[in-house]
N, C-alpha and C positions, 0 to 999 in steps of 0.2 A: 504494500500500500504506500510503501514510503518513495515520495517524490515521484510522484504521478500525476503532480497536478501540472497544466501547461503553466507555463513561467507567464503567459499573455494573459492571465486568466484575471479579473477584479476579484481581490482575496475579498472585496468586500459586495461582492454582487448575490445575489438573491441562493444561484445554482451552488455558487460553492459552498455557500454557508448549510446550502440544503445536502451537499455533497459531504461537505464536511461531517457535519451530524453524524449522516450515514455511516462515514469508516468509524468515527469513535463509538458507534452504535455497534458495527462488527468486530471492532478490537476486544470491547467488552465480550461479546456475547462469545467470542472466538477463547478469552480466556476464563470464560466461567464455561465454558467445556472444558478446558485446563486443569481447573480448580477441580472438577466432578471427575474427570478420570484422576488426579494426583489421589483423590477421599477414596473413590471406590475401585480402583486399579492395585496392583502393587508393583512400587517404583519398579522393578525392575522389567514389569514389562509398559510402563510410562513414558511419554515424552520427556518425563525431566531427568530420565536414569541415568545419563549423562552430568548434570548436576551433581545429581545425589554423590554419583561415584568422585566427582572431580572435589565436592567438600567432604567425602567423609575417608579420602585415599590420600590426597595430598598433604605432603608434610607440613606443619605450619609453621615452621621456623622461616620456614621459607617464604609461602603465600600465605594473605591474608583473608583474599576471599573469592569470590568464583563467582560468575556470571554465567547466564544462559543469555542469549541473544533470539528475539523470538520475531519473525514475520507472520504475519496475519496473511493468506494464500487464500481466497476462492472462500473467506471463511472460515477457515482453520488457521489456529495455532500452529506455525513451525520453530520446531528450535533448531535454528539453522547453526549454530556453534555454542561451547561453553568453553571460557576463558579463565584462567587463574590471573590475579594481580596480586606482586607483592608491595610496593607502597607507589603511589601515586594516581594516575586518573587514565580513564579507557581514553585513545585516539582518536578523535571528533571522526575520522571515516568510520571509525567502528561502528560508531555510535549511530552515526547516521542511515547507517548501511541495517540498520533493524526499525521495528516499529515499536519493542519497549526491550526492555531486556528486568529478568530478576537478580539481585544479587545478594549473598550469603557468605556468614563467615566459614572459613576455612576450620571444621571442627572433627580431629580424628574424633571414632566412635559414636559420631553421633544418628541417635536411633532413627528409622523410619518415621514412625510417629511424629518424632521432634518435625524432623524434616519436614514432613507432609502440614504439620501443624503453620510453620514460619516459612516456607513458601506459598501456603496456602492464605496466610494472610498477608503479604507482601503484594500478591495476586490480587485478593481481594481490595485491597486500598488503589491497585491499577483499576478496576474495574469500575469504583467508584470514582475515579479523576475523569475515566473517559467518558463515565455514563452524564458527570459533570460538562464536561465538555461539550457533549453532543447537546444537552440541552441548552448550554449557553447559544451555541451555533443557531439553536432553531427560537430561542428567543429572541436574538439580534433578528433573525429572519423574521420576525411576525413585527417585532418592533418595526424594521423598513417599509414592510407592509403595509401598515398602519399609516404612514406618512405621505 
């Protein structure tokens, strides 16, 4: 979904905002299917078992926390990579190069559960930023509207 929009495009015209909505309406719904297989799946046959394995394998002396990098596809959740860092900030192409990304400390031994628990609520606070989003978008739109 990321940078799809034409560069010609008025960010502030009727479609895109109606447009807009729309993707933060699919990013949401795309990871609250996330959220429902992370609860009723087990990680290791999940999209995030990559995650999981990259913070509960890696050593921490070294990194401190792990990222899943996720594009939103046709509707679906993709975790197109998961990244360790050990002190500083992700690459702005990294970054942009996703539509949100989760990130987690780096913790030997730590249980499924745990896991499933704090990405599942890290997820959930995305869900609600975009569900926020999208209704701002479409209340700019009625606001124009209106005018």
């Amino acid at each position: 979904m990321t940078n799809g929009a034409d560069a010609s495009a008025d960010p502030n015209g009727d479609d895109e905002r109606t447009e807009r909505a729309a993707e933060y309406e699919a990013m949401a719904d795309a990871l609250e299917d996330l959220v429902v297989e992370l609860r009723d799946e087990p990680i290791k046959e999940s999209r995030l078992e990559g995650l999981f394995d990259e913070a509960t394998t890696s050593d921490p002396r070294i990194w401190n926390t792990v990222t899943a990098f996720i594009d939103v596809e046709d509707g679906e959740a993709v975790v197109t990579d998961e990244s360790k860092l050990a002190q500083g900030s992700w690459a702005p192409e990294i970054v942009e190069g996703c539509d949100t990304m989760v990130t987690i400390d780096v913790q030997r031994g730590l249980m499924p559960d745990d896991f499933t628990y704090t990405v599942g609520k890290k997820l959930s606070e995305q869900i609600e930023e975009f569900r926020a989003k999208a209704a701002e978008a479409r209340a700019d739109d009625e606001t124009d509207s209106n005018n």
